[in-house]
ROSE-4610 file (N, C-alpha, C; in Angstrom, 1 decimal, always signed):
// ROSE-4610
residu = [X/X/X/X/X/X/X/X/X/X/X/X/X/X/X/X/X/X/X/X/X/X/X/X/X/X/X/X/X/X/X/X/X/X/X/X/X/X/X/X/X/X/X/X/X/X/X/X/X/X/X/X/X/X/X/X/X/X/X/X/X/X/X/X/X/X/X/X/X/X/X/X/X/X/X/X/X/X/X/X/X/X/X/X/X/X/X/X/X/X/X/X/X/X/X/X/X/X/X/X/X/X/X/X/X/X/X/X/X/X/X/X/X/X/X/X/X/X/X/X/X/X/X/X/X/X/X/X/X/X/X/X/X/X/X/X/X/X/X/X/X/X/X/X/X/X/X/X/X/X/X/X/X/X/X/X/X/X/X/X/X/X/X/X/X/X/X/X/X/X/X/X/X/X/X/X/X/X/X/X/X/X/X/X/X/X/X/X/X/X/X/X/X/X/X/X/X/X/X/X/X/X/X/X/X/X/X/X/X/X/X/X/X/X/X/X/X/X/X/X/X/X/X/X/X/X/X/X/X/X/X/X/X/X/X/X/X/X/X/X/X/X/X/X/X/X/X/X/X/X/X/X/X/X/X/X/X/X/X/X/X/X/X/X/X/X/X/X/X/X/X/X/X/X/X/X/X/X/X/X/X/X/X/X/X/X/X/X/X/X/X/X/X/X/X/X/X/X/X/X/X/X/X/X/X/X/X/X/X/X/X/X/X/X/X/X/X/X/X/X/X/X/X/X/X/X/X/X/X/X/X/X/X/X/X/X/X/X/X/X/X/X/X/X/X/X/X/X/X/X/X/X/X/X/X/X/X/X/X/X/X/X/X/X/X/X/X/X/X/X/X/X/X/X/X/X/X/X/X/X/X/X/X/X/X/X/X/X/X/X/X/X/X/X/X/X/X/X/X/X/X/X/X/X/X/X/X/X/X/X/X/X/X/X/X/X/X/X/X/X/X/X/X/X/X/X/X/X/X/X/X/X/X/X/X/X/X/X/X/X/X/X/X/X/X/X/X/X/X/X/X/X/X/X/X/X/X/X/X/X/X/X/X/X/X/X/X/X/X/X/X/X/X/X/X/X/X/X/X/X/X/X/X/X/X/X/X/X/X/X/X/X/X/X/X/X/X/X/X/X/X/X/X/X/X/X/X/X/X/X/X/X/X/X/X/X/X/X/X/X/X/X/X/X/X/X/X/X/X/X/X/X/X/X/X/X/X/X/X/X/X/X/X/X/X/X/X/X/X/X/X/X/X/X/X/X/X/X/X/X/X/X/X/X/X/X/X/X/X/X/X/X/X/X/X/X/X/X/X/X/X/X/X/X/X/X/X/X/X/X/X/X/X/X/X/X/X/X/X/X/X/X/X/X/X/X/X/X/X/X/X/X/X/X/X/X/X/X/X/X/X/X/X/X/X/X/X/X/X/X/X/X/X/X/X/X/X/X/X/X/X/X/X/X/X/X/X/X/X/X/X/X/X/X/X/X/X/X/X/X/X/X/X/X/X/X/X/X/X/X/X/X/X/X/X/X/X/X/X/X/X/X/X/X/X/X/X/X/X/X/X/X/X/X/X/X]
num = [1/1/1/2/2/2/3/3/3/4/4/4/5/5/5/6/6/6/7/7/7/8/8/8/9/9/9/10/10/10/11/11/11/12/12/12/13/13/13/14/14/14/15/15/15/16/16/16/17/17/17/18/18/18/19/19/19/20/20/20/21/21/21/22/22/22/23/23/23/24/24/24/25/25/25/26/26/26/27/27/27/28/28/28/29/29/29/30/30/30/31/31/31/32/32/32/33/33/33/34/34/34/35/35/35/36/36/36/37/37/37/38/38/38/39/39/39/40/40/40/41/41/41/42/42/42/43/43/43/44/44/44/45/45/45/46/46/46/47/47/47/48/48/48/49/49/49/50/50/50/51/51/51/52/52/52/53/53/53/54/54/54/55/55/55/56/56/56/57/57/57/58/58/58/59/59/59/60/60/60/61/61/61/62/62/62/63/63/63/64/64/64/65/65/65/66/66/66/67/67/67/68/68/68/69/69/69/70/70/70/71/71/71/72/72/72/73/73/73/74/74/74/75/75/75/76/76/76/77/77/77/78/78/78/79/79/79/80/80/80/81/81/81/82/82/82/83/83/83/84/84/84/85/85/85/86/86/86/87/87/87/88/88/88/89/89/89/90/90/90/91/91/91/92/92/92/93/93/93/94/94/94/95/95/95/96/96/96/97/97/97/98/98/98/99/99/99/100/100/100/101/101/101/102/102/102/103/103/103/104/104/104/105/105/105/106/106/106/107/107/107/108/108/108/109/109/109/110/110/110/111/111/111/112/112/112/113/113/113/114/114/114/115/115/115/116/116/116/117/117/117/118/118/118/119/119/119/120/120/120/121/121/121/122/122/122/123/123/123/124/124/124/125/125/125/126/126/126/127/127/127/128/128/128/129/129/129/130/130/130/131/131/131/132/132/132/133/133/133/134/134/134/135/135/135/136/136/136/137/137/137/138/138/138/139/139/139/140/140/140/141/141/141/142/142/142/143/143/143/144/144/144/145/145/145/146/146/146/147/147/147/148/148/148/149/149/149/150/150/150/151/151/151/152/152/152/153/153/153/154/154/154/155/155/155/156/156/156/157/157/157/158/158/158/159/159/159/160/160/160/161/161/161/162/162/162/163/163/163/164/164/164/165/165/165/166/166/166/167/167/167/168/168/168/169/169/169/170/170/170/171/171/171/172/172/172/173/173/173/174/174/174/175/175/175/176/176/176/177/177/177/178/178/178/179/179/179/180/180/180/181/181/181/182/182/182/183/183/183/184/184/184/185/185/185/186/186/186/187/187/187/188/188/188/189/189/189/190/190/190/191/191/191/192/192/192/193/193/193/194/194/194/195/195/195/196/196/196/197/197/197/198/198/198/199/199/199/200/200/200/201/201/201/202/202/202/203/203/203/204/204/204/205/205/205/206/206/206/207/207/207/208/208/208/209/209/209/210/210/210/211/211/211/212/212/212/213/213/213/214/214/214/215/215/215/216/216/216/217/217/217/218/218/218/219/219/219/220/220/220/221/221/221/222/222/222/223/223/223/224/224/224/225/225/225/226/226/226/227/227/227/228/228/228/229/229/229/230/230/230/231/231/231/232/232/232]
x = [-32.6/-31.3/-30.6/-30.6/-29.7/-30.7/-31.8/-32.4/-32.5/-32.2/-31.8/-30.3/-29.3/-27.9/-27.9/-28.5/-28.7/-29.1/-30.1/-30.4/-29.4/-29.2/-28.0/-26.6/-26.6/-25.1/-25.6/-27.1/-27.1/-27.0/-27.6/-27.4/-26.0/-25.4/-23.8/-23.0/-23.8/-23.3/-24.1/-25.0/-25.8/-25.3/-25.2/-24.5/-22.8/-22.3/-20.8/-20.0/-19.9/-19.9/-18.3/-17.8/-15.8/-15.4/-15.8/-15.2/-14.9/-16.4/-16.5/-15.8/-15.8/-15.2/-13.9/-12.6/-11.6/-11.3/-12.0/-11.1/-11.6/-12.5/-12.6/-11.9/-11.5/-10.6/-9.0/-8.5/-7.2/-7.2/-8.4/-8.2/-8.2/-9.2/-8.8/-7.3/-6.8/-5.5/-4.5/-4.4/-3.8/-3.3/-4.8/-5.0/-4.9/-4.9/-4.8/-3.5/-2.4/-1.1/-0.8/-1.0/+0.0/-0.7/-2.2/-2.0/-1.3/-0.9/-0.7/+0.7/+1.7/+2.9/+3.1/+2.0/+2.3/+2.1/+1.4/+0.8/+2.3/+3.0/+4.2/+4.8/+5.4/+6.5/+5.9/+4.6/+4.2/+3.8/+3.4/+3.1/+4.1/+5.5/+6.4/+7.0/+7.2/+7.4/+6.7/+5.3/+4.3/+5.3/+4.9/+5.1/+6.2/+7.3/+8.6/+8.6/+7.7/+7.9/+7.1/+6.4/+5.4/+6.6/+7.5/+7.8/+9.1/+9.7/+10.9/+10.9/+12.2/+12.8/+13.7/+14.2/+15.6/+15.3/+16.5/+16.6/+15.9/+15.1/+14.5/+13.4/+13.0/+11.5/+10.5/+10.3/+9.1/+9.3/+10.0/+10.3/+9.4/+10.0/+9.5/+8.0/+7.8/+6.2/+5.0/+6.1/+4.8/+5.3/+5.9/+6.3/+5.2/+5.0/+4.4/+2.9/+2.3/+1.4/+1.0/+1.8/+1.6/+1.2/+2.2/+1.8/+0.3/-0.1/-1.1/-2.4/-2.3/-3.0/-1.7/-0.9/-0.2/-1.2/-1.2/-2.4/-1.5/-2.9/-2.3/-1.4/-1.3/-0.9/+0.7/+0.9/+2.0/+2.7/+1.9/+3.0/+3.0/+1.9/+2.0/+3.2/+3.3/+4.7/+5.7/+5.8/+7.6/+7.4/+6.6/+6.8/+7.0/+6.4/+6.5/+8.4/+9.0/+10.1/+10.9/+10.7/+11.8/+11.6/+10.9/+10.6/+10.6/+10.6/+10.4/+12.1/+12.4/+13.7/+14.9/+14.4/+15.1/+15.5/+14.6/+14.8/+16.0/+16.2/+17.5/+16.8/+15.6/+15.0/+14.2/+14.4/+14.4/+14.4/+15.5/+16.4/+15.2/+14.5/+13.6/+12.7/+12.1/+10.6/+9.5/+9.6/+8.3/+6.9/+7.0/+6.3/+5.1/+4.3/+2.7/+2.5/+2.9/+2.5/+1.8/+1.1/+0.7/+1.5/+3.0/+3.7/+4.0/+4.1/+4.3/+3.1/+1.6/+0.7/+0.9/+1.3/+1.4/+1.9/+3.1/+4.3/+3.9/+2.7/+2.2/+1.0/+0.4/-0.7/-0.2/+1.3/+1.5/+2.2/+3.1/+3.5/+2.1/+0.9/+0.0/-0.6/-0.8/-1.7/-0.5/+1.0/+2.1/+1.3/+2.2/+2.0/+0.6/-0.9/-1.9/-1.5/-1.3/-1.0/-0.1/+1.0/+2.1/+1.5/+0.8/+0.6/-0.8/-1.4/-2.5/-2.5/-1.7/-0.6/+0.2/+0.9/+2.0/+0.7/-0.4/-1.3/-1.6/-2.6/-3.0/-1.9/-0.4/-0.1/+0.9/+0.7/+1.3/+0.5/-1.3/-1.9/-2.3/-1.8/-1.8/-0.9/+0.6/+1.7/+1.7/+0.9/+0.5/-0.2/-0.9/-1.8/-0.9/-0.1/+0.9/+2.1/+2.6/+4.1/+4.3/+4.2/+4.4/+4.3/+3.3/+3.3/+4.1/+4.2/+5.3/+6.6/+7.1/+8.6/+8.7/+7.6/+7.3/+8.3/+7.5/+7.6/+8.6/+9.8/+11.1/+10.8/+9.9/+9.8/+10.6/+11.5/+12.2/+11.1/+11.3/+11.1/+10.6/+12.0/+12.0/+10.3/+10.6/+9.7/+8.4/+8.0/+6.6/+6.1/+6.6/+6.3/+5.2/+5.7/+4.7/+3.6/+3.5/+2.9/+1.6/+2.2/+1.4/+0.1/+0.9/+0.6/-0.6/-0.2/-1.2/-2.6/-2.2/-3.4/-4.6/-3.4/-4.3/-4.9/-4.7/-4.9/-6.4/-7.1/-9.2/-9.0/-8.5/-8.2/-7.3/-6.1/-5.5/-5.8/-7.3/-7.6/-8.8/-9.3/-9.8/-9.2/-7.8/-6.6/-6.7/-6.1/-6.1/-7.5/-8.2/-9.6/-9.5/-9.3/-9.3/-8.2/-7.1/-6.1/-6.5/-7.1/-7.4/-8.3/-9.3/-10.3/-9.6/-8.7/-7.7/-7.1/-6.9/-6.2/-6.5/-7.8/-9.2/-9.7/-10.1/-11.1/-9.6/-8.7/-7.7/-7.7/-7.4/-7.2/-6.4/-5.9/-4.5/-3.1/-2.6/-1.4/-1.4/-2.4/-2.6/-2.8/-3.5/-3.3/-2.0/-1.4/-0.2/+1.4/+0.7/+2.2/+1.6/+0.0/-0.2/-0.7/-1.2/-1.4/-2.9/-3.7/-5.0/-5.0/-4.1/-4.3/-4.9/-5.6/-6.8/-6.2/-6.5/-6.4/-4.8/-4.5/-3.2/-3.3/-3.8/-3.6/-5.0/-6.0/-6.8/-7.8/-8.0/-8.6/-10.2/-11.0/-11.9/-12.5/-11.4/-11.4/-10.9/-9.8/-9.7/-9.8/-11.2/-12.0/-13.1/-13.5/-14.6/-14.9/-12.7/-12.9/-13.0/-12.6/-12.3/-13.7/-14.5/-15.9/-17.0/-16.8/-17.6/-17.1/-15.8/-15.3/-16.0/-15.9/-16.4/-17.7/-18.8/-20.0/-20.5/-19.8/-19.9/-20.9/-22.3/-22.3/-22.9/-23.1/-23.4/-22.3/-21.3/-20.3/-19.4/-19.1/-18.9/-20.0/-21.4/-22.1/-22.1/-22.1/-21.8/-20.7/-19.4/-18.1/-18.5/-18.8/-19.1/-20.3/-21.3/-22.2/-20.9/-20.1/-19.1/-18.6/-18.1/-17.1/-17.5/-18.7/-19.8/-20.0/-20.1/-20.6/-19.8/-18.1/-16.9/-16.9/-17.0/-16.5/-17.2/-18.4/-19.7/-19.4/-19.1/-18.6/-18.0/-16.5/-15.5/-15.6/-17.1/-17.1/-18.6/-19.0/-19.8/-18.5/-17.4/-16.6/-16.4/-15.6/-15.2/-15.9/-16.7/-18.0/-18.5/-18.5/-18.5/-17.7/-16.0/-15.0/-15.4/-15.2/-14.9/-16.0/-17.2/-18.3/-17.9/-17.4/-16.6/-15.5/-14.7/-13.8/-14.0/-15.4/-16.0/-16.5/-17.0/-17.5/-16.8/-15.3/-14.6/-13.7/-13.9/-13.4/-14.4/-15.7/-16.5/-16.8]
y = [-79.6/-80.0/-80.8/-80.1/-81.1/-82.5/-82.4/-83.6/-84.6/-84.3/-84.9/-85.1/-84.3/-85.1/-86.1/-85.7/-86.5/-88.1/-88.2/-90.3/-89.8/-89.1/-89.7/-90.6/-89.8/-90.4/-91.2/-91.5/-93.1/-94.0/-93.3/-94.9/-95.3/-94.1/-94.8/-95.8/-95.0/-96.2/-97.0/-97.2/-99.1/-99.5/-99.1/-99.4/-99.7/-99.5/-99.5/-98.7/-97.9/-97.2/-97.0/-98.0/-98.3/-96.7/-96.1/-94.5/-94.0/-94.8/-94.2/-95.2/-96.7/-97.7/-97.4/-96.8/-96.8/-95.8/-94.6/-93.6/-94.3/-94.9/-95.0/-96.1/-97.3/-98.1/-97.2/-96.8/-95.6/-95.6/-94.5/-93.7/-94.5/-96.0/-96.7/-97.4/-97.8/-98.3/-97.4/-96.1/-95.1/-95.1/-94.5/-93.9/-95.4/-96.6/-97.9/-98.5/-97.9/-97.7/-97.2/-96.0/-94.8/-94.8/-95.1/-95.6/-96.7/-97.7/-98.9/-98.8/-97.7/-97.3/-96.4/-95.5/-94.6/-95.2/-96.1/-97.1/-97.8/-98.6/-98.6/-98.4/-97.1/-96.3/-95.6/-95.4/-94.2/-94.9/-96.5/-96.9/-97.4/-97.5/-98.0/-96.7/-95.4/-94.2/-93.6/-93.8/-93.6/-93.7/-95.1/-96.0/-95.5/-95.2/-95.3/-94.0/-93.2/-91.9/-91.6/-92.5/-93.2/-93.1/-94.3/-95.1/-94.5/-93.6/-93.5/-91.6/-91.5/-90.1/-89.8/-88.9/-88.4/-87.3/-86.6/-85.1/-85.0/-83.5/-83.2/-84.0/-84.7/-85.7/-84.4/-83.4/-82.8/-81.7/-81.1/-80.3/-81.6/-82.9/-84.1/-84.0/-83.9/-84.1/-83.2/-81.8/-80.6/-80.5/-81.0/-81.1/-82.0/-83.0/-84.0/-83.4/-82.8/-82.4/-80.9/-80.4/-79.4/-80.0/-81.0/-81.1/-81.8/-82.7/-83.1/-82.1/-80.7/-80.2/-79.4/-80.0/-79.6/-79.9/-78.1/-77.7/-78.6/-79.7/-80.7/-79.7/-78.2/-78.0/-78.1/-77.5/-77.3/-78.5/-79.6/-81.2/-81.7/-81.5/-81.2/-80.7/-79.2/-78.5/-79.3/-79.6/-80.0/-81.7/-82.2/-83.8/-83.0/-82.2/-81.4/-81.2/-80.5/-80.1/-80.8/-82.1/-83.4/-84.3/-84.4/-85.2/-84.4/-83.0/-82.5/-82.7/-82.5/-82.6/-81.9/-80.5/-79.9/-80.6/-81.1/-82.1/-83.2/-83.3/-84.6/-85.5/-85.9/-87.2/-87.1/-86.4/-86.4/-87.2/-88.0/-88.7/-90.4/-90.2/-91.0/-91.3/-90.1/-90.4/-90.5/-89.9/-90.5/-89.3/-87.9/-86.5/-87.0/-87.1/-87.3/-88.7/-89.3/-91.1/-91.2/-92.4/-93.1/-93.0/-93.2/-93.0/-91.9/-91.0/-89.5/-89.0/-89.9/-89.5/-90.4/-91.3/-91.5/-91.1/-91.1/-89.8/-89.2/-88.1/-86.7/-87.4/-88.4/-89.2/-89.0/-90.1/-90.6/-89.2/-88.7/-87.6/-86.5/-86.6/-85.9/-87.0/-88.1/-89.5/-89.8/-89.8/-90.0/-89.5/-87.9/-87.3/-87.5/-87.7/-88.2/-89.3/-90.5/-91.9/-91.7/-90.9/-90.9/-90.8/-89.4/-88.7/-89.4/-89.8/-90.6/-91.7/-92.3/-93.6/-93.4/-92.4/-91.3/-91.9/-90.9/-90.4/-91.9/-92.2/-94.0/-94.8/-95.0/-95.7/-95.5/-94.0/-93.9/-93.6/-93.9/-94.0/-95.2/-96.2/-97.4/-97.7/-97.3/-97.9/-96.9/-95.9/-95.4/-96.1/-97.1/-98.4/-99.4/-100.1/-101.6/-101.1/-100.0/-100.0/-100.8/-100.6/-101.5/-103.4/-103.4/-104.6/-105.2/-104.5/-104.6/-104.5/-103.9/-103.9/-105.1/-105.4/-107.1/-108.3/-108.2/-109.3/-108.9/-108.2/-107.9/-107.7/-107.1/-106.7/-105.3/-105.3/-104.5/-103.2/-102.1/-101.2/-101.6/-102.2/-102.4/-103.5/-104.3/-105.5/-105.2/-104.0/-103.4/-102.8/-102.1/-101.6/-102.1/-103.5/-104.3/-104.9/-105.2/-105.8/-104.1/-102.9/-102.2/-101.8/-102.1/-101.5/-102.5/-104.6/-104.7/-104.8/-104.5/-104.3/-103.0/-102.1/-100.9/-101.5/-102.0/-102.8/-102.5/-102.2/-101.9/-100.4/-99.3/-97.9/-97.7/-98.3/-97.9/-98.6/-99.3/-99.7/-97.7/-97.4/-96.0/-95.4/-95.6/-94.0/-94.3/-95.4/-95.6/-95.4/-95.9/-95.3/-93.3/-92.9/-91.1/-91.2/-91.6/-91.1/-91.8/-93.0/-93.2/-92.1/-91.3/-90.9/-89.5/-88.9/-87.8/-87.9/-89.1/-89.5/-89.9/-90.2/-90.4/-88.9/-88.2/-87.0/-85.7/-86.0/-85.1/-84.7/-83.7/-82.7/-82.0/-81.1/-80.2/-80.9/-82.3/-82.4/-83.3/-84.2/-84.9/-84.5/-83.0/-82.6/-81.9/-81.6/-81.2/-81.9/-83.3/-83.9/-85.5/-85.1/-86.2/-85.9/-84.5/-83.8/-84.3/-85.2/-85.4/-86.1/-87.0/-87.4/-88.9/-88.5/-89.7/-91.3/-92.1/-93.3/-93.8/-92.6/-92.9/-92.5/-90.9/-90.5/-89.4/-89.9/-89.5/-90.1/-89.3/-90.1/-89.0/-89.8/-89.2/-87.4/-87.4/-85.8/-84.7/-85.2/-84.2/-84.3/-86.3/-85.8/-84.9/-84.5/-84.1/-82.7/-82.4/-80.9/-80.9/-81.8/-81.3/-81.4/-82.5/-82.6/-81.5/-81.3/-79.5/-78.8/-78.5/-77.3/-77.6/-79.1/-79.3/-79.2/-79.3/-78.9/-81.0/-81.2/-83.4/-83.3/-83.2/-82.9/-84.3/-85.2/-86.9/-87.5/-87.2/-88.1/-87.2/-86.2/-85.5/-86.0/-86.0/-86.2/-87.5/-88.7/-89.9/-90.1/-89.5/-89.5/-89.1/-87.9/-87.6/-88.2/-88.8/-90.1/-91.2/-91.7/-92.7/-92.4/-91.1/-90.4/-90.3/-89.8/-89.6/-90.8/-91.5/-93.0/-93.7/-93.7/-94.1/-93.2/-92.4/-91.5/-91.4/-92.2/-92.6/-94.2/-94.7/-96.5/-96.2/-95.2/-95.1/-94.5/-93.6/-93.1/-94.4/-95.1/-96.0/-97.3/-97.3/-98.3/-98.0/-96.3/-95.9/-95.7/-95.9/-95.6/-97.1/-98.3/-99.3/-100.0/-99.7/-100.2/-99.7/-98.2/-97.4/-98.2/-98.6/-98.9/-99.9/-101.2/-102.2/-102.2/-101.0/-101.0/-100.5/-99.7/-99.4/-100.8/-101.5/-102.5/-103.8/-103.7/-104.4/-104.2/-102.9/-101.9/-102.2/-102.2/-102.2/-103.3]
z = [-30.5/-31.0/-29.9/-28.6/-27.4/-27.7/-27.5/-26.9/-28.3/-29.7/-30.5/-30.5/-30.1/-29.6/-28.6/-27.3/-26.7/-26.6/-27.6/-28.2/-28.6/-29.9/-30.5/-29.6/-29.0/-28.0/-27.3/-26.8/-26.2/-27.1/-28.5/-29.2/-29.8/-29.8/-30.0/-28.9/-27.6/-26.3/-26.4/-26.4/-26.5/-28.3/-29.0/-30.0/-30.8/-28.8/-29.0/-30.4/-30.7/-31.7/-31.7/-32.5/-32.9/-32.2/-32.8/-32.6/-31.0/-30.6/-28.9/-28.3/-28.7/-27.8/-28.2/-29.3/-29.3/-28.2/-28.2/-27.3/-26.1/-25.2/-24.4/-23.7/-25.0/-24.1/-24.4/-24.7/-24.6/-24.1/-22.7/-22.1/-20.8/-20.9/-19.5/-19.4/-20.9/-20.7/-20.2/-20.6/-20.2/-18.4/-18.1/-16.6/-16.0/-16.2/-15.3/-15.5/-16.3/-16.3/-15.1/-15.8/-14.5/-13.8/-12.8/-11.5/-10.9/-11.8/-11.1/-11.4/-12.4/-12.1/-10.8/-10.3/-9.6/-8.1/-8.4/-6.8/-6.3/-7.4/-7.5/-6.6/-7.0/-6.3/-5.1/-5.3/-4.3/-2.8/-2.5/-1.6/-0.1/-1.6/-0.5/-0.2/-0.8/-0.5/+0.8/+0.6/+1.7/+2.8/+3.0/+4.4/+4.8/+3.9/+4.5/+4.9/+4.5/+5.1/+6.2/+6.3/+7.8/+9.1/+8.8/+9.4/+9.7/+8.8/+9.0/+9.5/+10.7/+10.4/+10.3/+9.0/+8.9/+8.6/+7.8/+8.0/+6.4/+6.3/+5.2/+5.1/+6.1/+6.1/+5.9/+6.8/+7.3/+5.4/+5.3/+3.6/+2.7/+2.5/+1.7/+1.6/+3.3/+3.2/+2.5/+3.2/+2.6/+1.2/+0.5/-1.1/-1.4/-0.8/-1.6/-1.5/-0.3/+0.1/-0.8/-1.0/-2.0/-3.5/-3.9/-5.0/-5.4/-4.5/-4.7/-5.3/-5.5/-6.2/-7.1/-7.5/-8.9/-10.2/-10.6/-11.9/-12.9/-13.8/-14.9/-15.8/-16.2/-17.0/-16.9/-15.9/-15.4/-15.5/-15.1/-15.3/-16.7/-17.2/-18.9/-19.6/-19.4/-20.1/-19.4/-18.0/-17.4/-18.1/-18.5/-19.2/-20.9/-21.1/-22.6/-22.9/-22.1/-22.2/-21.9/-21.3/-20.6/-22.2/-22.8/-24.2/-25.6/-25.2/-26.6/-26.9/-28.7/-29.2/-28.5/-27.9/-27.1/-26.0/-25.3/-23.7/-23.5/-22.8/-22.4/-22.7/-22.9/-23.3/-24.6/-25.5/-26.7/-27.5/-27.5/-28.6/-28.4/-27.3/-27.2/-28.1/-28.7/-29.3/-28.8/-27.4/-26.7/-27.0/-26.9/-27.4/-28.2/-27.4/-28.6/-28.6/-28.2/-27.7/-26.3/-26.4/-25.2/-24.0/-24.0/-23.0/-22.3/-23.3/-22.6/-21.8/-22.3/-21.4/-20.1/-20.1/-19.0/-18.1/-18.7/-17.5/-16.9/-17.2/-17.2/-16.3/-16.5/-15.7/-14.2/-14.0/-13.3/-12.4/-13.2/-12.0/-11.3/-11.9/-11.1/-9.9/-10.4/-9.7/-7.7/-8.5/-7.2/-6.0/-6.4/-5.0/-3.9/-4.7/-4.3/-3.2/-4.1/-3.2/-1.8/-2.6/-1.3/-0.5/-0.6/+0.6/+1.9/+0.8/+1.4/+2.2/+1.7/+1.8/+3.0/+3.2/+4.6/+5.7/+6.0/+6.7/+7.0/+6.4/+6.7/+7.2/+7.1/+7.7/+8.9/+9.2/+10.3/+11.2/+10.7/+11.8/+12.4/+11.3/+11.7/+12.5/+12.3/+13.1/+14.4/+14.7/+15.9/+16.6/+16.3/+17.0/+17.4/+16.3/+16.7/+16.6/+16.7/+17.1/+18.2/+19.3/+20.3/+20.4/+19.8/+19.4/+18.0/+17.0/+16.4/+16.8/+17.3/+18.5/+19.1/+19.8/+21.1/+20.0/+18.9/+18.0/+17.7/+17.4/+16.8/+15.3/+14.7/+13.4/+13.1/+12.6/+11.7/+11.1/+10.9/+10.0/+8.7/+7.8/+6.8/+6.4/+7.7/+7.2/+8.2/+8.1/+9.0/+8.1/+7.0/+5.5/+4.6/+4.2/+3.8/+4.7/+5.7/+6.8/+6.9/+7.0/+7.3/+6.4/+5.0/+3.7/+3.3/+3.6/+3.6/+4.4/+6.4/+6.9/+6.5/+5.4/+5.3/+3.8/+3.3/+2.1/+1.5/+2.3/+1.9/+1.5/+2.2/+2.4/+1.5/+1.0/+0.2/-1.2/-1.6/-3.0/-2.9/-1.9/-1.9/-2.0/-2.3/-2.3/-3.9/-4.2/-5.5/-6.8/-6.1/-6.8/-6.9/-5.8/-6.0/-7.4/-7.2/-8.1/-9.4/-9.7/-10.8/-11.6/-10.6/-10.7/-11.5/-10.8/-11.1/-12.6/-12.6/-14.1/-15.1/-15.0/-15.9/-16.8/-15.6/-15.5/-16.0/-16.4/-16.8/-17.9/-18.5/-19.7/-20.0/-19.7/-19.6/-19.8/-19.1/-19.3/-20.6/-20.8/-21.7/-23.2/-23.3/-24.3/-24.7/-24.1/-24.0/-24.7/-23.8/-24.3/-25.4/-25.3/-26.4/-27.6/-27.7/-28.6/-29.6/-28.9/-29.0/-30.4/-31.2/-32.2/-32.1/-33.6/-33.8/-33.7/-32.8/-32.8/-31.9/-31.4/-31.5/-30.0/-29.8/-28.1/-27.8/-28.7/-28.2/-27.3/-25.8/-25.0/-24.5/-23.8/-23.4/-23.2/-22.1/-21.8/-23.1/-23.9/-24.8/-25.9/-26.7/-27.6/-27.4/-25.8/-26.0/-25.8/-25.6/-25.9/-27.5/-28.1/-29.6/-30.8/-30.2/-30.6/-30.4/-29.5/-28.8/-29.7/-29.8/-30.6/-32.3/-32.7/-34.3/-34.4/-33.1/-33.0/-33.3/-32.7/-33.1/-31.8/-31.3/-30.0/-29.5/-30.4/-30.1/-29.5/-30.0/-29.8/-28.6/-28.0/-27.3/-26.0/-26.1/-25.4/-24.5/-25.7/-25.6/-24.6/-24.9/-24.2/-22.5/-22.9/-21.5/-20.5/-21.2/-20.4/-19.5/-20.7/-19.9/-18.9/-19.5/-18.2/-16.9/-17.0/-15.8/-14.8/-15.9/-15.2/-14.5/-15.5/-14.1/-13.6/-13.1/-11.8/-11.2/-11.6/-10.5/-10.0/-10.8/-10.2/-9.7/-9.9/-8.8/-7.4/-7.2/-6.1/-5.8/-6.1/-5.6/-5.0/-6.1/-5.2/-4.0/-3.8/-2.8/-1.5/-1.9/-0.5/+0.1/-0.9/-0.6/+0.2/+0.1/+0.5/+2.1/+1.7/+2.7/+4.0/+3.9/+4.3/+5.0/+4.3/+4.5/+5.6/+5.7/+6.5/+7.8/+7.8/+9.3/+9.6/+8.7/+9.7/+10.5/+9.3/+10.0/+11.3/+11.4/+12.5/+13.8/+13.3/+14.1/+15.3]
């Protein structure tokens, strides 16, 4: 029976099968949102937490650093309760849409970037501080300058957190409620397919899945490879 699920679900993928190609483009439009929302906010946050010290920096940091393994559920229910009718953002409509998975994407994918983003570039400005100072470069305007010499390293920060936001379950079903065509994405059709005993299409899903998070750690290693040599 597996090994007759098994064709089954390649030939739905060499067959592009509406069903498989809907959830799976969802699930990339989704998670390539809220990374590139979360890359956003989280890169100039990084740096500036690099670069800058004030009071409550060092609390900031081990927050951010803690959260980076904040369990999906947990950001699930607090995006669940900020949107449900009861929540101060209620009156939105957003509960069980595309957007609300995002939210819930992006608040787990952040703290990732920040923090990665922190580390990388205050190891960088531990190199050209000095020479940044020579030249009279400001703070403000050593941020972007830093962000793009780290620029190879931080498309590998971004790849992990995509990878995070992809490969998620818990907050997504939560606040998107896994409905057909509308917010169902990879990871929680193929909890729902397993459970109907659909084990082609479950199977199938999970081939894809496998396979980005194998391009994504084939990118990552490439880059990464790339940037020893330019080092070198």
């Amino acid at each position: 029976m597996t090994d007759s699920a098994f064709a089954t679900a390649l030939d739905l993928i060499v067959g592009l099968d509406p069903d498989l190609l809907t959830i799976v483009s969802l699930s990339l439009r989704i998670s390539l949102t809220a990374v590139a929302i979360a890359a956003a906010l989280a890169l100039p946050l990084g740096a500036a937490l690099a670069l800058y010290r004030f009071p409550g920096r060092a609390p900031l940091i081990i927050a951010l650093n803690a959260l980076m393994g904040l369990p999906p559920v947990v950001a699930g229910l607090s995006v669940y309760l900020l949107l449900s009718r009861a929540g101060p953002l209620g009156s939105l409509g957003l509960l069980f849409t595309p957007t609300a998975m995002v939210v819930a994407q992006v608040i787990l994918v952040l703290p990732i970037l920040a923090s990665l983003t922190r580390q990388k570039v205050e190891e960088l400005h531990g190199e050209y501080a000095e020479q940044l100072a020579s030249m009279g470069i400001s703070r403000v305007r050593r941020i972007p300058t830093l962000l793009w010499d780290a620029r190879l390293a931080l498309i590998t920060v971004m790849l992990a957190g995509f990878g995070r936001a992809s490969a998620e379950v818990g907050a997504v079903m939560i606040v998107g409620g896994n409905i057909d065509g509308v917010t169902r994405v990879m990871t929680t059709a193929i909890v729902l397919e397993t459970s109907k005993g659909n084990l082609p299409l479950a199977l199938g899903l999970g081939i894809v899945l496998l396979a980005l998070v194998g391009l994504i750690n084939a990118l990552a290693h490439l880059i990464g490879e790339s940037t020893r040599r330019q080092l070198g």
